[in-house]
N, C-alpha and C positions, 0 to 999 in steps of 0.2 A: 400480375407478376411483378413482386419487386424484389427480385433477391440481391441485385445489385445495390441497392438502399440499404437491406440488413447487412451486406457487407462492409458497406461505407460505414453506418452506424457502427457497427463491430470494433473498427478500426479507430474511430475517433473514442471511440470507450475504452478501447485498450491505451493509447496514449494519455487516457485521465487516468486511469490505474497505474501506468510504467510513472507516469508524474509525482502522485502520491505515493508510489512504491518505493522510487528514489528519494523520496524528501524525507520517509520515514526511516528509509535507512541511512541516510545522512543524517539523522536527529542519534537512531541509534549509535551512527560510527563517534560521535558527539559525547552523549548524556547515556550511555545502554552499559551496562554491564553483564558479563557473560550468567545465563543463569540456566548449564545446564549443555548439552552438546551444543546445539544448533537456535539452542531460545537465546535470546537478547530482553532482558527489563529493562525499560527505560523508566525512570520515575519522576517526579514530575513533568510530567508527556503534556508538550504544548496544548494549547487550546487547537478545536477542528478550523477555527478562523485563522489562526496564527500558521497551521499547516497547508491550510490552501493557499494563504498565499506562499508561503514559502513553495508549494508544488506549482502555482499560475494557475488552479483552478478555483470554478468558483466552491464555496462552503457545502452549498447542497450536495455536488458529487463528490465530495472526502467523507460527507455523513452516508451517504449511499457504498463506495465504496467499503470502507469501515466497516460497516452492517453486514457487506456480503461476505468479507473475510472473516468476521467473527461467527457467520455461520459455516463458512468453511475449515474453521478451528484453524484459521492462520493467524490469527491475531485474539488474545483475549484483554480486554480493559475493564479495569474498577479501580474506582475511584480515579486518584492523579496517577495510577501505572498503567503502561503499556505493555503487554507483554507477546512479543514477538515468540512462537513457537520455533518456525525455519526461517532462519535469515537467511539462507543459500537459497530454499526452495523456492523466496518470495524475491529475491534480487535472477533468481535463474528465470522464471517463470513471466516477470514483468519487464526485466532488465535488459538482462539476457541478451536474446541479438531479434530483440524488438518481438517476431512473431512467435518465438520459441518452437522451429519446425526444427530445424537441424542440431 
């Protein structure tokens, strides 16, 4: 029985996503322009090295991260654009007031 470990783990995985959540919408509040209700394009969208550290994590979990949002259709990239589908949903979701319960 380790559920108290998946929860620790949970919790230190959500503060790698609130991190890189935040950096990428500080990139967007930056370099993004409106494209669309709630999408944000950033274009030339730093490198994943350049974003990790700007979030404090390391590179692997911004390529992991990234990967999971793009299968979530929160996020879509090609080439040098980023494009941010919900910027509310993704600053509510990670931002927000940390565990997003209330």
């Amino acid at each position: 029985h380790h559920g108290a470990d998946d929860t620790i783990a949970a919790l230190a995985f959500l503060t790698v996503k609130g991190r890189v959540a935040r950096a990428l919408l500080e990139i967007a509040r930056v370099l993004g322009k409106d494209s669309g209700s709630e999408a944000i394009l950033i274009e030339q969208m730093i490198s994943q090295r350049e974003l990790a550290s700007l979030a404090g994590v390391a590179r692997e979990n911004v390529n992991r991260v990234l990967a999971g949002w793009k299968r979530q259709k929160l996020v879509t990239t090609s080439h040098q654009n980023l494009l941010i589908h919900d910027i509310s949903g993704l600053s509510e979701k990670w931002i927000g007031n940390g565990m997003g319960d209330n």
